[in-house]
Structure formats: structure tokens, C-alpha cells
DRENVEX-165426 format. One line per field, with one value per residue: x, y, z of N, C-alpha, C, O, CB in turn; residue number from 0. Coordinates in Angstrom, 3 decimals, padded with zeros to 6 digits. Glycine has a CB too. Layout:
DRENVEX-165426
nu <- X; ...
nv <- Y; ...
nw <- Z; ...
cau <- X; ...
cav <- Y; ...
caw <- Z; ...
cu <- X; ...
cv <- Y; ...
cw <- Z; ...
ou <- X; ...
ov <- Y; ...
ow <- Z; ...
cbu <- X; ...
cbv <- Y; ...
cbw <- Z; ...
seq <- NUM; ...
END
This chain:
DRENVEX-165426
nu <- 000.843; 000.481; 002.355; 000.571; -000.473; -000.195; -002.198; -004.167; -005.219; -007.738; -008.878; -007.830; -008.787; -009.981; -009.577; -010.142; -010.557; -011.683; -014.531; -014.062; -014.495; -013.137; -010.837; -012.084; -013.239; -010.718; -009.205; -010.571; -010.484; -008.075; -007.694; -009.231; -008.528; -005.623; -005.857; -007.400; -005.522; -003.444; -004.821; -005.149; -002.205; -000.872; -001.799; -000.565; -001.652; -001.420; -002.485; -005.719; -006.337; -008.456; -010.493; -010.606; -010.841; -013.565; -014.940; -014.500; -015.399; -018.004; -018.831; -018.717; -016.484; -015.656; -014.313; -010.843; -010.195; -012.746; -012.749; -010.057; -011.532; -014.009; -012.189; -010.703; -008.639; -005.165; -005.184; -003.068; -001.995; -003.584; -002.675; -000.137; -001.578; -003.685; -001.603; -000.539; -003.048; -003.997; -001.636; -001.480; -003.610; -006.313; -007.979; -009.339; -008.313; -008.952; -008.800; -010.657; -013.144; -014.608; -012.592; -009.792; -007.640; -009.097; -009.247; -011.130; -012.284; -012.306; -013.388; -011.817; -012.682; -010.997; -009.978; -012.696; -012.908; -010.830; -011.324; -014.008; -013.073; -011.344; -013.348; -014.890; -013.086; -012.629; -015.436; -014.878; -013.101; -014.570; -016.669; -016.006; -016.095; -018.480; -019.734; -020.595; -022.575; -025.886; -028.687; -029.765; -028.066; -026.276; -027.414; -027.942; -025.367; -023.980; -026.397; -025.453; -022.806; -023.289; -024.691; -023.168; -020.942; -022.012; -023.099; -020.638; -018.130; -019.453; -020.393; -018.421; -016.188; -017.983; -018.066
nv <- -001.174; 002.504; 005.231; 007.419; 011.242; 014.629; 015.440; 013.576; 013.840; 014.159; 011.805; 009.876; 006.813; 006.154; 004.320; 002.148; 003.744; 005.534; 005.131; 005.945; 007.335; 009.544; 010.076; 011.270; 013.488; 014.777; 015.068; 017.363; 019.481; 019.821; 021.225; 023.312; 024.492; 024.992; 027.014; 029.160; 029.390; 030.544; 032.814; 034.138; 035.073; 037.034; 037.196; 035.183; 033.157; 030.279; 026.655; 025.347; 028.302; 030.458; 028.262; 028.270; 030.726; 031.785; 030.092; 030.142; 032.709; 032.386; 031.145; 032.035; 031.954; 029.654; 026.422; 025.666; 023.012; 022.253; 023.629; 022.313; 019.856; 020.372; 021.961; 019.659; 019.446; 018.299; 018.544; 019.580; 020.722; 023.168; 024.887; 026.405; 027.163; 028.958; 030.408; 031.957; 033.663; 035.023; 036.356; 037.886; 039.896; 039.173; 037.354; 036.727; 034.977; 033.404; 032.417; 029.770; 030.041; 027.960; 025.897; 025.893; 025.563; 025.328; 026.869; 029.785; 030.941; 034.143; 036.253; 039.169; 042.621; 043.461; 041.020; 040.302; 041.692; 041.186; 038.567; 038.932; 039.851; 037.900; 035.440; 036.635; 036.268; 033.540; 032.862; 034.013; 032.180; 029.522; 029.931; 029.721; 027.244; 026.494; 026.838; 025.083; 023.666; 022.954; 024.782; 023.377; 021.255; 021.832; 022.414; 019.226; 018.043; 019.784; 018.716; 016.031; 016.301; 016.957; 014.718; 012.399; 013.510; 014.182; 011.472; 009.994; 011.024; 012.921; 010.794; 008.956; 010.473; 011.258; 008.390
nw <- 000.000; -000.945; 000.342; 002.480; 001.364; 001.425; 000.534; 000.788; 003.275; 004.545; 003.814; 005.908; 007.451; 010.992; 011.923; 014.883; 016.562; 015.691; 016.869; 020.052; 021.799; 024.089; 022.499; 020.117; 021.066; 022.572; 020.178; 018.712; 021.204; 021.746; 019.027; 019.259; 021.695; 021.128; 019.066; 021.039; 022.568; 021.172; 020.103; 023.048; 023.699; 024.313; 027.124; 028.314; 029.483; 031.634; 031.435; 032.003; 033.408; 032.481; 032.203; 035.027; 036.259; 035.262; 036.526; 039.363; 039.091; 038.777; 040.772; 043.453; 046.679; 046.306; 046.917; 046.275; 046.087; 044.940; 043.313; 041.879; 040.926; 039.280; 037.587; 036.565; 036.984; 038.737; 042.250; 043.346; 040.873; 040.733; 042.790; 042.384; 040.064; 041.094; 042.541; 040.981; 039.465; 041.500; 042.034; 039.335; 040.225; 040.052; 041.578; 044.811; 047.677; 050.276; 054.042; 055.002; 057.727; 059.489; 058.652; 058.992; 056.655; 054.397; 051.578; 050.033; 047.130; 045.354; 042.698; 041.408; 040.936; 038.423; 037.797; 036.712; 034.504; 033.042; 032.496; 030.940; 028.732; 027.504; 027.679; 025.203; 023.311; 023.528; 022.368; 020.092; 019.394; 018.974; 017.824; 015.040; 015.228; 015.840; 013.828; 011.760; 012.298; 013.257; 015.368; 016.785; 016.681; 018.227; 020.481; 021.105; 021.176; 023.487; 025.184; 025.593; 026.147; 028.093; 029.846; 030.129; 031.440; 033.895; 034.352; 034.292; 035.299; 037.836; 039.482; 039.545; 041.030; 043.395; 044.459
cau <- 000.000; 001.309; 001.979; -000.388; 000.225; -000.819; -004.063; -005.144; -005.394; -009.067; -009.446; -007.328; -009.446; -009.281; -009.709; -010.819; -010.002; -013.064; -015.388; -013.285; -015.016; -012.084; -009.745; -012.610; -013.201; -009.342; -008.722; -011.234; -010.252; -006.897; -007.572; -009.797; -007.071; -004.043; -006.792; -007.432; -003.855; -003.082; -005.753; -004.730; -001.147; -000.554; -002.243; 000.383; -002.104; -001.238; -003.301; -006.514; -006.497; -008.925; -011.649; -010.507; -011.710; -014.668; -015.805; -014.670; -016.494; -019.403; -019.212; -017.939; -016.226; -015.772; -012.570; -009.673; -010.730; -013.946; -012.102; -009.513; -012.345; -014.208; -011.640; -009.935; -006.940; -004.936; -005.139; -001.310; -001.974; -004.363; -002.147; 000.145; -002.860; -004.410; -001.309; -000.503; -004.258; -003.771; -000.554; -002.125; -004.826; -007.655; -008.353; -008.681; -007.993; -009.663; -009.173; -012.470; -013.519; -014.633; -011.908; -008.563; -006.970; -009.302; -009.702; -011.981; -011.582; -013.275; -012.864; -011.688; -012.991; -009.870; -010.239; -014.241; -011.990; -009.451; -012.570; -014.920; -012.241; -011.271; -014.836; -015.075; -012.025; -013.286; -016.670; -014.811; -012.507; -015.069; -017.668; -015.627; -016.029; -019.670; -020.441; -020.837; -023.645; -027.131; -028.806; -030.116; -027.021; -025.151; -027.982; -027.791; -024.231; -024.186; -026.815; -025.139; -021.916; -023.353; -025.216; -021.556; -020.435; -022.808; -023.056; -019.400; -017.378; -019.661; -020.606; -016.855; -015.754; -018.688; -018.082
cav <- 000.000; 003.178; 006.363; 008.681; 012.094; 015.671; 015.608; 012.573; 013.247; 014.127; 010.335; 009.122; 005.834; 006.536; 002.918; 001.828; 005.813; 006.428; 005.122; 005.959; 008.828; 010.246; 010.436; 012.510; 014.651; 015.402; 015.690; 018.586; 019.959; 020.074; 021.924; 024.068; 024.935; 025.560; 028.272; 029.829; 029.847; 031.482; 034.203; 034.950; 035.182; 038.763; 037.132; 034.323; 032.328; 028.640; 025.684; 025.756; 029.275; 031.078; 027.949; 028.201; 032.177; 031.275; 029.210; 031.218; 034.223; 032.120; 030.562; 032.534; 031.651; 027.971; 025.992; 025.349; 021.610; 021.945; 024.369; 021.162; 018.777; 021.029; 022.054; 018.247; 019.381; 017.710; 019.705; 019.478; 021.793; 024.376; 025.828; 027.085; 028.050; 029.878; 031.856; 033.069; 034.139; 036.106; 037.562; 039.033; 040.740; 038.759; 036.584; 036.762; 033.729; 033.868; 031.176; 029.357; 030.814; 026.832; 024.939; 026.342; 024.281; 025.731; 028.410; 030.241; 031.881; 034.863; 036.763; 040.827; 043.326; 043.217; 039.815; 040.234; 042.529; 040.306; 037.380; 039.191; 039.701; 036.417; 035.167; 037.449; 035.893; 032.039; 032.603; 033.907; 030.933; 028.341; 030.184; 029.021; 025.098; 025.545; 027.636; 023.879; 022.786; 023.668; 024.956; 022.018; 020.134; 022.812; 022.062; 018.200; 017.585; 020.032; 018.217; 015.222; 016.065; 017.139; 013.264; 012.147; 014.362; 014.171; 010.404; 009.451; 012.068; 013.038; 010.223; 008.462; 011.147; 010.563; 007.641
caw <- 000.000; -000.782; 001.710; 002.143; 001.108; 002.184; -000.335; 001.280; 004.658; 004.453; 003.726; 007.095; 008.737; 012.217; 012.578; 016.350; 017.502; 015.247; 017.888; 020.816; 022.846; 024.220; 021.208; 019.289; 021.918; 022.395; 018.971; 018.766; 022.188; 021.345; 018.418; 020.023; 023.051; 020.196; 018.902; 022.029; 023.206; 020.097; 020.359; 023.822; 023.961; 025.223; 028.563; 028.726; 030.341; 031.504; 030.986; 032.793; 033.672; 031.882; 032.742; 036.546; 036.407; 034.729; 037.391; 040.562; 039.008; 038.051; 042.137; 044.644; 047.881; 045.947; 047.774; 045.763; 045.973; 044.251; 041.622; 041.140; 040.697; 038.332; 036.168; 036.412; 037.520; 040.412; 043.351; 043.302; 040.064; 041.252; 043.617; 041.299; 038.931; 041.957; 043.132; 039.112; 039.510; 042.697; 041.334; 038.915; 041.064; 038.928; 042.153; 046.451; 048.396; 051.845; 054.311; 056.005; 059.179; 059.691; 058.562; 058.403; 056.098; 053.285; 051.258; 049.608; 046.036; 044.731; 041.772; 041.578; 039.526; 037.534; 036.932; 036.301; 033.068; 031.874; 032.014; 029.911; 027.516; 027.432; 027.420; 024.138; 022.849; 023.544; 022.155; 018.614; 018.700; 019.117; 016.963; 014.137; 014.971; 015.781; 012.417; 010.655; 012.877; 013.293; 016.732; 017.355; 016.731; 019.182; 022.035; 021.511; 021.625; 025.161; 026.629; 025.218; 027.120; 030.505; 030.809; 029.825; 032.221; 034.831; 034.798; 034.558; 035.999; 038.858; 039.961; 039.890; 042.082; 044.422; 044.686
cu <- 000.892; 000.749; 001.236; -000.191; -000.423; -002.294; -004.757; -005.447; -006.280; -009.937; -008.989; -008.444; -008.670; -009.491; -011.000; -010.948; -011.401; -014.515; -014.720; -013.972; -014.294; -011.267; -010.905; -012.903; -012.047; -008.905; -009.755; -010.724; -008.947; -006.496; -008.084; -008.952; -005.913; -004.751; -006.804; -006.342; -003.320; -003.775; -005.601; -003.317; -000.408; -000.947; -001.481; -000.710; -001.310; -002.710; -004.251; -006.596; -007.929; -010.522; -011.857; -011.306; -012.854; -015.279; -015.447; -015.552; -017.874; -019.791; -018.548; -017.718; -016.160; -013.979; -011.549; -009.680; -011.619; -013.551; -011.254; -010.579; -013.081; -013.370; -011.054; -008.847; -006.498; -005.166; -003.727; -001.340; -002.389; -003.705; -001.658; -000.256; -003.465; -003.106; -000.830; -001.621; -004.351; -002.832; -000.817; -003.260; -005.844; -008.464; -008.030; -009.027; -008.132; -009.333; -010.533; -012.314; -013.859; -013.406; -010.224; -007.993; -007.537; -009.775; -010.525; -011.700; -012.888; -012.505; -012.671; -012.170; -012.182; -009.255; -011.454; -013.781; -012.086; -010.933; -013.092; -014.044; -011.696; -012.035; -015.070; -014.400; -012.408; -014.789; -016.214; -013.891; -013.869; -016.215; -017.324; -015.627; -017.132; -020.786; -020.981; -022.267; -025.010; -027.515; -029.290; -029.086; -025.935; -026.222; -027.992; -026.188; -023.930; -024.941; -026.421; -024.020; -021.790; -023.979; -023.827; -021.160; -020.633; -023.114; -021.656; -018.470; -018.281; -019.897; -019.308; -016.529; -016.226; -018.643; -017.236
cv <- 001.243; 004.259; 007.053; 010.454; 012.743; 015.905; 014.601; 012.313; 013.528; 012.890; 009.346; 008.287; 006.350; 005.131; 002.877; 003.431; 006.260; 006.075; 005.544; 007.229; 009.845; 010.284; 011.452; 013.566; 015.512; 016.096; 017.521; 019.543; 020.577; 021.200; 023.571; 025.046; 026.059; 027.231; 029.632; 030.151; 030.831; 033.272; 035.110; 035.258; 036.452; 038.057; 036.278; 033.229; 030.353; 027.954; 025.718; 027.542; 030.021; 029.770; 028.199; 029.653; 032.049; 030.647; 029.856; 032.351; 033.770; 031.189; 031.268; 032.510; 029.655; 027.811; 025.776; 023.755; 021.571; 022.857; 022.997; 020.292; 019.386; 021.232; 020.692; 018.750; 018.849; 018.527; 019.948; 021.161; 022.782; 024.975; 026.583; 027.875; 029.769; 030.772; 032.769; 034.001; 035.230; 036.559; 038.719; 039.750; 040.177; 037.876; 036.876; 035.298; 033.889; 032.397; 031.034; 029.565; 029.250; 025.860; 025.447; 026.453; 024.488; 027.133; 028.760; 031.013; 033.107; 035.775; 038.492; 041.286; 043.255; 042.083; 039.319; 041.006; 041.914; 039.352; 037.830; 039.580; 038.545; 035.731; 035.681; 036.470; 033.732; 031.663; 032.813; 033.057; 029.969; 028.355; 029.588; 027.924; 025.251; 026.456; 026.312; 023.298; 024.321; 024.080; 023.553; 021.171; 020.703; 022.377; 020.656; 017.908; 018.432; 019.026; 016.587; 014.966; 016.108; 015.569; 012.601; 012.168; 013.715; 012.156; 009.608; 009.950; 012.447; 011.856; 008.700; 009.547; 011.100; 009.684; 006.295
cw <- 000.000; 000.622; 001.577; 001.938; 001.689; 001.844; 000.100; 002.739; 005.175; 004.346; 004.672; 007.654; 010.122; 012.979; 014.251; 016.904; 016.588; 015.910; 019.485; 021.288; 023.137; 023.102; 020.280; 020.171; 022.343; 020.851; 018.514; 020.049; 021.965; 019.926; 018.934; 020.768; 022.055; 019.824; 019.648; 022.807; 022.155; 020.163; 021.673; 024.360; 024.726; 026.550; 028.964; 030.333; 030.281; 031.868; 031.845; 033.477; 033.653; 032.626; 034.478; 036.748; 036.468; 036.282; 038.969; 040.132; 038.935; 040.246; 043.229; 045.820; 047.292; 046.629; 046.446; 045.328; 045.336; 043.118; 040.873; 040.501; 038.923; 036.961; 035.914; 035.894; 039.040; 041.104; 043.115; 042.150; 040.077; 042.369; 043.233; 040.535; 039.333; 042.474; 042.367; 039.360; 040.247; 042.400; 040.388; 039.098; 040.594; 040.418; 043.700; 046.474; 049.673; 052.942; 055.577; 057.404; 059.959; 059.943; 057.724; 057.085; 054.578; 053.007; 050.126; 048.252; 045.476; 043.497; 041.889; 040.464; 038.743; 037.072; 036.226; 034.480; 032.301; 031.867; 031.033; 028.537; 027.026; 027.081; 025.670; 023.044; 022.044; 022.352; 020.320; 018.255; 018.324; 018.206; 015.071; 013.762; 014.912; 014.711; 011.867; 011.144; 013.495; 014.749; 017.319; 017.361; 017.886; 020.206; 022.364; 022.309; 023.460; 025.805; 026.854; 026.274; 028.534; 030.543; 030.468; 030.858; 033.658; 035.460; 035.105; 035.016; 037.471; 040.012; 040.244; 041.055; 043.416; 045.049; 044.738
ou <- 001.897; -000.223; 001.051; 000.569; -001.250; -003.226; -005.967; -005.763; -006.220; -011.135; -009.400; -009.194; -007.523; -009.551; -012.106; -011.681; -012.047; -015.531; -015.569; -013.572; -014.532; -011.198; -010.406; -012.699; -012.182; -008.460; -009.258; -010.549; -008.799; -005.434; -007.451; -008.756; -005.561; -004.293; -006.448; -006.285; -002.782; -003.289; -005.784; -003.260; 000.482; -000.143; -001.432; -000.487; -000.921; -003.704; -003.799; -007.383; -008.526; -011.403; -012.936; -012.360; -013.422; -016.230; -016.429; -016.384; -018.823; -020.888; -017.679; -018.631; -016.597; -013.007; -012.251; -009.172; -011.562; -014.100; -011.522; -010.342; -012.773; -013.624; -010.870; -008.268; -007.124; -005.445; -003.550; -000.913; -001.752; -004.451; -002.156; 000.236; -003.632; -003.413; -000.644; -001.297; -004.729; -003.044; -000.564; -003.875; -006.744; -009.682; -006.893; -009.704; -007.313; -009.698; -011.045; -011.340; -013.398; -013.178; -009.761; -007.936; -006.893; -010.321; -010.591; -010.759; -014.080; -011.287; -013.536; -012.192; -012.758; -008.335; -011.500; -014.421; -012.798; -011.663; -012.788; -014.539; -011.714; -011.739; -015.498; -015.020; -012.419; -015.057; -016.775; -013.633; -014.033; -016.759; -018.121; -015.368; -017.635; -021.999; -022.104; -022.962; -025.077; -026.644; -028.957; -029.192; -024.965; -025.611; -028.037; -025.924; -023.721; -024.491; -026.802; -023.989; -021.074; -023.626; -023.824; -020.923; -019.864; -023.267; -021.562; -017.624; -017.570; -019.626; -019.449; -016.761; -015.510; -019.053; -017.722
ov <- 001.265; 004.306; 007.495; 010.822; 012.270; 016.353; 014.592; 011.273; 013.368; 012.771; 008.188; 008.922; 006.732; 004.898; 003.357; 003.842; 007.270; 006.659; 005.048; 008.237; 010.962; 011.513; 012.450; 014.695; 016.726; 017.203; 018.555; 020.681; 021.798; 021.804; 024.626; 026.217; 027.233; 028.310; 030.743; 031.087; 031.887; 034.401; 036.327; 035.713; 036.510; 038.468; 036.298; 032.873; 029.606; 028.473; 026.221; 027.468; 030.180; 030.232; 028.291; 029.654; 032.144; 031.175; 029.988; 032.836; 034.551; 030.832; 030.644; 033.017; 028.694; 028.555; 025.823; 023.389; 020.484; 022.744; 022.598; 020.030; 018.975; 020.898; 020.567; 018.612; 018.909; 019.583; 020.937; 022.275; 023.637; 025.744; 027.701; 028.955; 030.848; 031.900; 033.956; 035.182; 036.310; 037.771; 039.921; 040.214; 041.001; 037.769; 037.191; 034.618; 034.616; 031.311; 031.719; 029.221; 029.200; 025.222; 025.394; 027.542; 024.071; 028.041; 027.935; 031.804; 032.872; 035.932; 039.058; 040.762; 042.738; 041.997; 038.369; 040.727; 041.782; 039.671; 037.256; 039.538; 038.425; 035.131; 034.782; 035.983; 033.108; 030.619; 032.196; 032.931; 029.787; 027.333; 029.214; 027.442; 024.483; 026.661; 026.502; 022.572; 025.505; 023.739; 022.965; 020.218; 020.071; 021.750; 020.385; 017.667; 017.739; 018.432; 015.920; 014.012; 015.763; 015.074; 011.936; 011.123; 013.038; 011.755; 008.755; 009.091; 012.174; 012.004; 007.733; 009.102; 010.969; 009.744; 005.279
ow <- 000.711; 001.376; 000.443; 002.834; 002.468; 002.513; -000.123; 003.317; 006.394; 004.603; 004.603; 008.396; 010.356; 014.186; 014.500; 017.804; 016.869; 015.534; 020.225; 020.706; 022.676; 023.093; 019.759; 019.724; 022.492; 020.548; 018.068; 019.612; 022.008; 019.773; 018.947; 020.441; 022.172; 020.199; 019.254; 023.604; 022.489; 020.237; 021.684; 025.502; 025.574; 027.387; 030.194; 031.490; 029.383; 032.376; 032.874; 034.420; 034.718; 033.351; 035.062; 037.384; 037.557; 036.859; 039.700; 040.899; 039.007; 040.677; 043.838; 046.473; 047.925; 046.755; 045.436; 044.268; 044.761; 042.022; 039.739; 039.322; 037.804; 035.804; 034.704; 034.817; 040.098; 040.535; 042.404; 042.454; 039.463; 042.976; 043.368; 040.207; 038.764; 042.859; 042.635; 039.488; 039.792; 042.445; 040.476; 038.138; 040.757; 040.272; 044.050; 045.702; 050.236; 052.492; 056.463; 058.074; 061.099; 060.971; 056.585; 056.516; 053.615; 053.633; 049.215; 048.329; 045.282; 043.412; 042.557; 039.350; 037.786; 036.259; 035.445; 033.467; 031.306; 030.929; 029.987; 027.411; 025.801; 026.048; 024.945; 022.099; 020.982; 021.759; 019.415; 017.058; 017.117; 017.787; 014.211; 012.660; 014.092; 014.745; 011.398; 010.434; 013.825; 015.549; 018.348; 018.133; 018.304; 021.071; 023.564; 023.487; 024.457; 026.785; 027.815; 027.051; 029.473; 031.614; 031.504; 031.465; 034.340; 036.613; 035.987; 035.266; 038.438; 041.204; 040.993; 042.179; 044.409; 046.208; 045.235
cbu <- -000.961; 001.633; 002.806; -001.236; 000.586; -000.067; -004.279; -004.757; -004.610; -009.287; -009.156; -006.771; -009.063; -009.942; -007.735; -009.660; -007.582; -013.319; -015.978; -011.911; -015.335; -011.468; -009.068; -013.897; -013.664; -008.307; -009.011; -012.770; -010.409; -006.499; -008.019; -010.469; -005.725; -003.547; -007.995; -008.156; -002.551; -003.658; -007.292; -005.371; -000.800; -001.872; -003.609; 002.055; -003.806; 000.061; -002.774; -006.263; -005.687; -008.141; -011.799; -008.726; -011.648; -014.307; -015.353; -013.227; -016.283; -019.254; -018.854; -017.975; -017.618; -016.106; -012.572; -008.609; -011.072; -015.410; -010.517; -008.680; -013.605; -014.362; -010.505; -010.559; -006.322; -003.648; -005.562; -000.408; -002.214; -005.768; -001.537; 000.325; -004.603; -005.355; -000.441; -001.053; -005.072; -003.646; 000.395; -002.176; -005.010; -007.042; -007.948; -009.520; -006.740; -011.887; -007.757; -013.126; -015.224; -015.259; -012.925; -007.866; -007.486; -010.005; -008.563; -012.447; -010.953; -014.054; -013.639; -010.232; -013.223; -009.041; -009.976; -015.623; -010.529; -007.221; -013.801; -015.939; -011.287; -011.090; -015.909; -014.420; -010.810; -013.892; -017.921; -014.560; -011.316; -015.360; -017.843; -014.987; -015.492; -020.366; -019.207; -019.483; -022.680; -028.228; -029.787; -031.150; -026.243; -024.759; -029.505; -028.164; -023.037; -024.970; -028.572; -025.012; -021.260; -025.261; -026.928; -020.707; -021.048; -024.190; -023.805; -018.976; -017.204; -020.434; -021.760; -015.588; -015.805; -019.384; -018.703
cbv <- -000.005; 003.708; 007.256; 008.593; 012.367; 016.911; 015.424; 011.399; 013.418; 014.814; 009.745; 010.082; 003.885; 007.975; 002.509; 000.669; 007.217; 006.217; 003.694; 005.800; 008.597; 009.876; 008.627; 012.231; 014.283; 014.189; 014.198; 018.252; 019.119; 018.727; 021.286; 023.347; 022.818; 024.253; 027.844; 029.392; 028.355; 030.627; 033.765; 034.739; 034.916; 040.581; 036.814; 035.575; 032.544; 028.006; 024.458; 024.743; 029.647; 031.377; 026.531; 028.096; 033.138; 030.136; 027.384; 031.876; 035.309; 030.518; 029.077; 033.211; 032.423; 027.431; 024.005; 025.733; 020.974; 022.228; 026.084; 020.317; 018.576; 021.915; 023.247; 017.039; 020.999; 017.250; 019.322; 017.329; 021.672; 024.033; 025.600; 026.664; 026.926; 029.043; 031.889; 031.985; 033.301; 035.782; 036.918; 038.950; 042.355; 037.307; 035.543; 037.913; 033.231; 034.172; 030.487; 027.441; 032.216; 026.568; 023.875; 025.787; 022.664; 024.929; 029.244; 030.823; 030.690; 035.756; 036.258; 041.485; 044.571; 043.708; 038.895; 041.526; 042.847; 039.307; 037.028; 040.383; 040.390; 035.899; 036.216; 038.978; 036.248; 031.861; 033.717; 035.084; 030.064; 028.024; 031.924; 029.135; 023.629; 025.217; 028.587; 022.518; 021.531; 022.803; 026.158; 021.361; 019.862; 024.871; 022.523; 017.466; 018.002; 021.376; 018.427; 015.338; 016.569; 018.969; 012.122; 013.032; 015.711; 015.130; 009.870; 009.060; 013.470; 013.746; 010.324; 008.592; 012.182; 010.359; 007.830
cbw <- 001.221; -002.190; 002.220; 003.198; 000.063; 001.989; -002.226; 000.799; 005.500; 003.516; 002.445; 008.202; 008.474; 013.028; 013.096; 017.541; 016.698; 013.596; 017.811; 020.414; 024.222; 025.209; 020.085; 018.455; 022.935; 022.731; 017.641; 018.836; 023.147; 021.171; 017.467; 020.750; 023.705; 018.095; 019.138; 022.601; 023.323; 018.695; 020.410; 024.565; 022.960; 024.758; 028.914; 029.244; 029.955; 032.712; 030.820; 033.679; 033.088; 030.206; 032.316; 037.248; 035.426; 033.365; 037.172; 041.035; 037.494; 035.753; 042.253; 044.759; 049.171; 043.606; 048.942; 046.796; 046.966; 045.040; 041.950; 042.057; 042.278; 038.880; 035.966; 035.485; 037.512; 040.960; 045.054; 042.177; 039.327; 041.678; 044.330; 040.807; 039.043; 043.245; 044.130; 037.173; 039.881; 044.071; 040.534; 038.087; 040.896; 036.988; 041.561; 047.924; 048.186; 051.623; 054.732; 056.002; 059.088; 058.849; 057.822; 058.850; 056.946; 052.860; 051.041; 050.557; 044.502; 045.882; 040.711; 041.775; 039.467; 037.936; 037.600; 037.730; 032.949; 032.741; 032.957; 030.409; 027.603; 028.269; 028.702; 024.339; 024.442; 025.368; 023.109; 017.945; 019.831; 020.483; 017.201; 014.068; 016.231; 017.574; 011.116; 010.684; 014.529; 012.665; 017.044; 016.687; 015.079; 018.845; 022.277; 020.377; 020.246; 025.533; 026.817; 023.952; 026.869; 031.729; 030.161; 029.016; 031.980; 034.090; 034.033; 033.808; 034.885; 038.655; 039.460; 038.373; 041.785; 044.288; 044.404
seq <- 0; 1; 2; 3; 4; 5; 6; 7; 8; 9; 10; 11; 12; 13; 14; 15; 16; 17; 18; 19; 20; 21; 22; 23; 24; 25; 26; 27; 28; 29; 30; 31; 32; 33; 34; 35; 36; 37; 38; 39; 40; 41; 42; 43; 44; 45; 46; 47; 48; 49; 50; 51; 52; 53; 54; 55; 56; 57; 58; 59; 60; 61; 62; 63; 64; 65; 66; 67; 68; 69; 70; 71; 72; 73; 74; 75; 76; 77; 78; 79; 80; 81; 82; 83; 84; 85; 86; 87; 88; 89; 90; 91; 92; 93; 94; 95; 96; 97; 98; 99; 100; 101; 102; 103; 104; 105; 106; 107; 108; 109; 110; 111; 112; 113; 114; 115; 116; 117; 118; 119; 120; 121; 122; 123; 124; 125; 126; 127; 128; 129; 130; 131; 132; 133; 134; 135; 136; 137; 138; 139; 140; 141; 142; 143; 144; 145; 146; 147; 148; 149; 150; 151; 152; 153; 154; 155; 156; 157; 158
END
């Protein structure tokens, strides 16, 4: 068989990887990411960043533990994440009046900023992947990925 060239790689079998859940979801993600790293480069964000904001601004007073879980990053990694975050004024870090040992994240106006610019940023990468598909094909696949989500990710962690 011969090699395949550059004009034919519109015709790649993805073999077994073409039912594979995770490998099409990376391979899009991954494109996705390169996109959005590209588009925000002036912010020199690292990996998870930008969703970690997102979700302190969207929960406030959430622990550091339920930010790891969320974004599925180790905890190990969200420390790091979280004191970039607070370096650059975008984020406070409070600790619990309960329980020492944790802390609390909230977001600053000057990270409520940089988010909505970011946010801006995300919505015209991604608007480009989900130009091909219809609204209805943009509300299945969501509610597609939260029972995904919601059944195999929350309920592993739970449990």
C-alpha cells in the first residue's frame, strides 16, 4: 500500500479511535485549546487558567478543591494556577472561618476585566467550529456532554 500524502489526509481511517469517545473529543479539544492559546497570547495564560476564572467568578467563595475537581486538575496543580491568579490581582484567596486548612476563592474586579475579555475571545474561537452545525445540533451535543459528564465524571468522584 502506498503512503499517504498531504491531499489525502481528508481520507485518514481513524480505525478503532473512530469510535473511541475520548480520542474525538481530544482531537477537537486540542484543536480548540491551540486556537485559544493562540488568540490569547498577550495574557500568557497557563493551561486551565482562563476555565478556573470562569468558574470562581461564576461561584464565589468555591474551595480550591472543588475548583480542582471542576476544572480536572490535580489539586497538586491548582495551587500554582491559583497563586498566578492572585498575582495578577484577577483573584482573592480567603481562608475558612470553619476549617482552616481551606480556602476560599473569589474573583476581583480586575479579573471580572481580563474574564470578559477572554470570554469574548473564547466565544470567537469556538464560533468558528460551531459555524458547521445547526442549533439544534449545538444544544444536543451540550446536553449530550453534561449526561456524559454528569453520569461518569460526577458520579466516579462521588463515589
Amino acid at each position: 500500500m502506498a503512503d499517504k500524502t498531504e491531499d489525502d489526509l481528508e481520507h485518514v481511517g481513524l480505525g478503532r479511535l473512530g469510535t473511541a469517545l475520548g480520542f474525538r473529543f481530544r482531537r477537537v479539544q486540542n484543536k480548540l485549546a491551540r486556537d485559544f492559546a493562540t488568540n490569547t497570547a498577550a495574557w500568557k495564560l497557563r493551561s486551565g487558567m482562563f476555565s478556573s476564572l470562569e468558574i470562581i467568578a461564576t461561584n464565589p467563595g468555591i474551595s480550591q478543591a472543588m475548583l480542582s475537581t471542576e476544572v480536572g486538575l490535580d489539586k497538586s496543580a491548582v495551587v500554582p494556577l491559583v497563586d498566578d491568579l492572585e498575582r495578577r490581582g484577577w483573584v482573592i484567596r480567603t481562608r475558612s472561618l470553619e476549617d482552616r486548612r481551606r480556602n476560599h476563592l473569589s474573583i476581583t474586579e480586575a479579573g471580572k476585566t481580563e474574564l470578559d475579555s477572554l470570554a469574548r475571545l473564547m466565544v470567537e474561537t469556538e464560533s468558528k467550529a460551531l459555524a458547521v452545525l445547526t442549533d439544534a445540533e449545538r444544544e444536543m451535543i451540550s446536553d449530550a456532554l453534561d449526561k456524559v459528564y454528569n453520569a461518569h465524571i460526577r458520579t466516579s468522584r462521588n463515589g
